[in-house]
ROGUKOL-7107 format. One record per residue: x, y, z of N, C-alpha, C, O in turn; residue number from 1. Coordinates in steps of 0.2 Angstrom, whole numbers, plus 5000, padded with zeros to 4 digits. Example, Ala and Ser with C-alpha at 12.3 -4.5 7.8 and 13.67 -1.06 7.14 Angstrom:
BEGIN
SITE   n_xx   n_yy   n_zz   ca_xx   ca_yy   ca_zz   c_xx   c_yy   c_zz   o_xx   o_yy   o_zz   resi
SITE   5066   4972   5039    5062    4978    5039   5066   4984   5039   5071   4983   5042      1
SITE   5064   4989   5035    5068    4995    5036   5064   5000   5039   5067   5006   5040      2
REM end
This chain:
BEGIN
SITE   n_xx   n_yy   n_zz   ca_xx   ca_yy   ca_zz   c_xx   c_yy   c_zz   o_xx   o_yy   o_zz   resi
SITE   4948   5093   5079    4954    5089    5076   4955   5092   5069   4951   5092   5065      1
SITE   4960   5093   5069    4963    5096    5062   4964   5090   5057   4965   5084   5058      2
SITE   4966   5094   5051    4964    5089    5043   4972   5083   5045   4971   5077   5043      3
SITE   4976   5085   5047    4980    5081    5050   4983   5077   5053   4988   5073   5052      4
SITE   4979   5079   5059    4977    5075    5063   4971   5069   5065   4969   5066   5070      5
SITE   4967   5070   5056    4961    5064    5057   4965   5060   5049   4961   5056   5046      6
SITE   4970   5062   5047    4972    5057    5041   4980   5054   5048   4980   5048   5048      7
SITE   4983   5056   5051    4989    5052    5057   4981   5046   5059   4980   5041   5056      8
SITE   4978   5049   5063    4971    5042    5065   4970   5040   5063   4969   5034   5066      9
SITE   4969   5039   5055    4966    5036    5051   4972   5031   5047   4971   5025   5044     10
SITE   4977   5034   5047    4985    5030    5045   4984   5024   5051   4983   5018   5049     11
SITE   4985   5025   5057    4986    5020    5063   4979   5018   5063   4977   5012   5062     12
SITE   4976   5020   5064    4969    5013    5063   4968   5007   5057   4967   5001   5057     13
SITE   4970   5010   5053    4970    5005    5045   4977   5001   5046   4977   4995   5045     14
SITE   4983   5006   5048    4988    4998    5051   4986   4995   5054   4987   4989   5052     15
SITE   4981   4996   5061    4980    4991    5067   4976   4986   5064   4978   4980   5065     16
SITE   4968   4988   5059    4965    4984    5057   4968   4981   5052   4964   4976   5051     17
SITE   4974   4981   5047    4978    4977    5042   4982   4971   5047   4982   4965   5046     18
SITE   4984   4972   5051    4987    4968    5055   4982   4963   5057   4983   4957   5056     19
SITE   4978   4964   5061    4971    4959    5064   4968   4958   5058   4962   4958   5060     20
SITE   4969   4957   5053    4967    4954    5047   4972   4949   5045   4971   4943   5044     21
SITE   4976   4953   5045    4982    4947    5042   4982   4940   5045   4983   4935   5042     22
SITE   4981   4945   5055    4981    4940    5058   4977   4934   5058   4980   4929   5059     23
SITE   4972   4935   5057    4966    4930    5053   4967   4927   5047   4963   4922   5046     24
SITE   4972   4930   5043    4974    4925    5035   4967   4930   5032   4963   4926   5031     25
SITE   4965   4936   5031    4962    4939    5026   4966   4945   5023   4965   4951   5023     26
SITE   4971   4940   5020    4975    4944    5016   4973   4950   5010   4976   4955   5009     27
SITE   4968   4948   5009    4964    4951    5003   4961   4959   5007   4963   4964   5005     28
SITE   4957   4958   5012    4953    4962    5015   4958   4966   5019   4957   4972   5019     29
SITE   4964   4964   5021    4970    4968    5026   4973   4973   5020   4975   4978   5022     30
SITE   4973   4972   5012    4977    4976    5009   4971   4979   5007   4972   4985   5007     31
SITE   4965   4978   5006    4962    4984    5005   4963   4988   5011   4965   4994   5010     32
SITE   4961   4986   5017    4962    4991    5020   4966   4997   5020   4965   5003   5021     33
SITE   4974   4993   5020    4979    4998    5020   4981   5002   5016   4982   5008   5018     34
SITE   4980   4999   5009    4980    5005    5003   4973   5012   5004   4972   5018   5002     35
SITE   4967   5007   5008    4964    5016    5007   4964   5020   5015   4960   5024   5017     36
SITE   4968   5020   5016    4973    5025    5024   4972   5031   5021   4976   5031   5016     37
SITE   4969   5034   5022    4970    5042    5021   4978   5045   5020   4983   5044   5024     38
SITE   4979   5047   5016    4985    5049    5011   4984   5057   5010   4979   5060   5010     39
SITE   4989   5059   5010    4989    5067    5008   4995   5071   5014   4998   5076   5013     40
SITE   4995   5066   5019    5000    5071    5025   5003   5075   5024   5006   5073   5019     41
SITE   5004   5080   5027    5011    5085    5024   5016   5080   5028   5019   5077   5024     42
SITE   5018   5078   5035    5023    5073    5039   5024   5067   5034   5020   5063   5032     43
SITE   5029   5068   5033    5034    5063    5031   5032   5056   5035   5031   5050   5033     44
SITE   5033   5057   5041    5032    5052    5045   5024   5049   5045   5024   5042   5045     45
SITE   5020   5051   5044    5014    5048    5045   5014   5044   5036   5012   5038   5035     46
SITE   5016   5048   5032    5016    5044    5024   5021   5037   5027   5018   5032   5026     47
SITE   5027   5037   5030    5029    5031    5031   5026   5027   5035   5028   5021   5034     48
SITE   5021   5028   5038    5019    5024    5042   5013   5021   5039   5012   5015   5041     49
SITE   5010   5023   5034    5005    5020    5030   5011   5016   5025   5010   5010   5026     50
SITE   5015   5017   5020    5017    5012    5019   5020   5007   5021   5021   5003   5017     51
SITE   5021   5007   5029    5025    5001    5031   5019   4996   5033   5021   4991   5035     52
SITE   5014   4998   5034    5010    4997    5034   5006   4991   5029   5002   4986   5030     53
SITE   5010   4996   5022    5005    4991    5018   5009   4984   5015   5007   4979   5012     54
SITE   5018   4988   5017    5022    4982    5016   5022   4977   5019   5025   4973   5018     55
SITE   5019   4977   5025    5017    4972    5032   5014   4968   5028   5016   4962   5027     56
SITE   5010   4970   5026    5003    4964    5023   5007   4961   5018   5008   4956   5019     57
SITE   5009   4963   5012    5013    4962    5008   5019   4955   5010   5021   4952   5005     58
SITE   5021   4954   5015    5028    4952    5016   5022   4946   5020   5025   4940   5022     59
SITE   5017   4946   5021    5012    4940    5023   5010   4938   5018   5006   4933   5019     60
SITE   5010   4941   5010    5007    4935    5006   5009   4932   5003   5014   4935   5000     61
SITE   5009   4924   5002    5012    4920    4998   5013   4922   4989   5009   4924   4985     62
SITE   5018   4922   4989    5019    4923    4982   5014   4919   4975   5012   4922   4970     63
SITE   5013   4914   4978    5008    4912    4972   4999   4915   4976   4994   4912   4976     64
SITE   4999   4919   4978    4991    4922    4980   4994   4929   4973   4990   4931   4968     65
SITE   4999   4931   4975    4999    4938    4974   4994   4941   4966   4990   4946   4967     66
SITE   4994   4935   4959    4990    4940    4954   4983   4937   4959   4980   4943   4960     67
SITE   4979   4933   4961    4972    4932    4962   4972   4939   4966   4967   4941   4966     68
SITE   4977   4942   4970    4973    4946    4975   4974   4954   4972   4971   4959   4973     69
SITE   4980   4952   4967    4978    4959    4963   4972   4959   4958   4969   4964   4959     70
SITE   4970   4955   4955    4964    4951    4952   4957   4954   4955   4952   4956   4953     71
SITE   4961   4955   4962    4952    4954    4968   4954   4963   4969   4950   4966   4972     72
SITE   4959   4966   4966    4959    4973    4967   4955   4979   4962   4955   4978   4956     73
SITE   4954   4983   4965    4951    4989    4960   4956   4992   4956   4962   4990   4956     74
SITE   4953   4996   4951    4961    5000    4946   4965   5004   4952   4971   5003   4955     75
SITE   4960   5009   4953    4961    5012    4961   4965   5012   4965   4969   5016   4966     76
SITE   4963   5004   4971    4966    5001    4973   4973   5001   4973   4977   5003   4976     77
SITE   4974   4996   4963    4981    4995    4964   4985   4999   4961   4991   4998   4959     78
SITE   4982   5006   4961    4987    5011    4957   4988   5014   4968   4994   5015   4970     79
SITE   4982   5015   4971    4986    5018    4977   4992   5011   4982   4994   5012   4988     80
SITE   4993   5006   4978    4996    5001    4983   5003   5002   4978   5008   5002   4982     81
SITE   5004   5003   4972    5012    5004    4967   5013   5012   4971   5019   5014   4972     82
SITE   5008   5016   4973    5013    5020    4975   5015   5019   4985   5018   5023   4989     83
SITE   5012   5015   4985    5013    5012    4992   5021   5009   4989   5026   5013   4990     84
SITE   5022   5005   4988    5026    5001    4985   5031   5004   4983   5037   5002   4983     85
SITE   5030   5010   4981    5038    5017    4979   5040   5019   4986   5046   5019   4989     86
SITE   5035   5020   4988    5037    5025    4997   5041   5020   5001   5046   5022   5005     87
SITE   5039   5014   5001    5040    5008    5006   5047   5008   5002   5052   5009   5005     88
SITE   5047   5006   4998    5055    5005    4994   5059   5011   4997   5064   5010   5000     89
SITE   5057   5014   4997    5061    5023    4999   5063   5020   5005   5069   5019   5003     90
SITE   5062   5018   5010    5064    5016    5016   5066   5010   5017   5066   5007   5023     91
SITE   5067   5008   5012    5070    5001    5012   5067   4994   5015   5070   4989   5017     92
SITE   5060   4996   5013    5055    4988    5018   5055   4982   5012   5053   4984   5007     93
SITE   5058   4976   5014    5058    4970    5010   5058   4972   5003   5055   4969   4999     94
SITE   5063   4975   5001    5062    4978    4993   5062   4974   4988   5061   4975   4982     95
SITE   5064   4966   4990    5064    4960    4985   5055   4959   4985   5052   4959   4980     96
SITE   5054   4958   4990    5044    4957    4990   5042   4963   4985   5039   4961   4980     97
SITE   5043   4969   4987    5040    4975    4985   5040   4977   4977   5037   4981   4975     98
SITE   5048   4972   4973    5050    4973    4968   5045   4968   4966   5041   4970   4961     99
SITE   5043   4963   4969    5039    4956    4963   5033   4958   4963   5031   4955   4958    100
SITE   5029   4963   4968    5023    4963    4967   5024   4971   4962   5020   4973   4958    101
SITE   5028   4973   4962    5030    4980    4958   5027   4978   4950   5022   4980   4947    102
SITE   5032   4973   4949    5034    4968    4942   5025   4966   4942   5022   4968   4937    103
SITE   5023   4962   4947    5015    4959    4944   5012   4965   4943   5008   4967   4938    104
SITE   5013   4969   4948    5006    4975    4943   5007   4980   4939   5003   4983   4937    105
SITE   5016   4980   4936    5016    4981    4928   5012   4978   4923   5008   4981   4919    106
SITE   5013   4971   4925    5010    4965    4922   5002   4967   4918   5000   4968   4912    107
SITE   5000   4966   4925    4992    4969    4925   4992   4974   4922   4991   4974   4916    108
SITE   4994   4982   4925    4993    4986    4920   4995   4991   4917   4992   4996   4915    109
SITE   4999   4989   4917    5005    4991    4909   5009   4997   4913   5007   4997   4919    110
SITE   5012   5000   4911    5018    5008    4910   5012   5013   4914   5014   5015   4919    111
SITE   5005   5013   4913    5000    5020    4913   5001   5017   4923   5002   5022   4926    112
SITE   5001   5012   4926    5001    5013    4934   5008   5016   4937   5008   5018   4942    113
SITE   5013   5017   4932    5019    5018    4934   5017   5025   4933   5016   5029   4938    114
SITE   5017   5027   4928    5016    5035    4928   5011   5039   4932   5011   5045   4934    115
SITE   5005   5035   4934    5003    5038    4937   5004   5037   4946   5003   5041   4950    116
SITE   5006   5033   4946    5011    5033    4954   5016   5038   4955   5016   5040   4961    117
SITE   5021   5041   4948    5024    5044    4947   5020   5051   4949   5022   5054   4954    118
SITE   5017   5053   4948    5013    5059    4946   5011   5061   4953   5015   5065   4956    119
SITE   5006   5059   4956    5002    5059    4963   5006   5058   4968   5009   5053   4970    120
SITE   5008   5067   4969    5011    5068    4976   5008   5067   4983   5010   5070   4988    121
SITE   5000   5063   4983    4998    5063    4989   5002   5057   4993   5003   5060   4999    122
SITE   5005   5052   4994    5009    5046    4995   5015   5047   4995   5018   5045   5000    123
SITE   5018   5049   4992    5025    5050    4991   5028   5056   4991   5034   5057   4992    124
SITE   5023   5061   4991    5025    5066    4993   5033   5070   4989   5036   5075   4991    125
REM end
């Protein structure tokens, strides 16, 4: 299997299992999943499918959960979900949901998550 071809598997597995989480109400556990999908694809398409991916779970969480679950997140974590959060806007998924949790994790961590989503062409390519 090529390098490729186990980060597309690894993209669609981490959707399937963000979804059966959700579906369960473990919202916390479904966004970790998502954001750590193997990232780096040269395919455009497989980059979109992990962010729709991660805007799925997103668009299931209530608004007042949103700082506790950023809270329950790593630096990491919420630097690879703001750039989840750029790609997903690219294509136009829920971009009012996408703008607010954008805004809270300015909030939390300041201008340095934006540039550095900016920078890391693994995700957005």
């Amino acid at each position: 299997m090529s390098d490729e071809a186990d980060i597309k598997a690894g993209v669609e597995s981490a959707g399937q299992e963000s979804q059966q989480l959700c579906s369960q109400g473990n919202f916390l556990k479904a966004l970790q999943v998502a954001v750590a999908a193997p990232s780096g694809s040269k395919e455009a398409a497989v980059r979109d499918q992990a962010a729709t991916a991660v805007a799925a779970v997103i668009g299931n969480i209530k608004d007042a959960d949103v700082a506790k679950i950023l809270g329950d997140l790593t630096e990491q974590q919420r630097d690879a979900l703001m750039k989840y959060i750029y790609r997903a806007m690219s294509l136009n998924q829920n971009c009012t949901k996408l703008l607010q949790w954008h805004e809270k994790l300015y909030e939390k961590d300041g201008a340095g998550i934006i540039m550095r989503s900016l920078v890391d062409r693994k995700i957005n390519g």
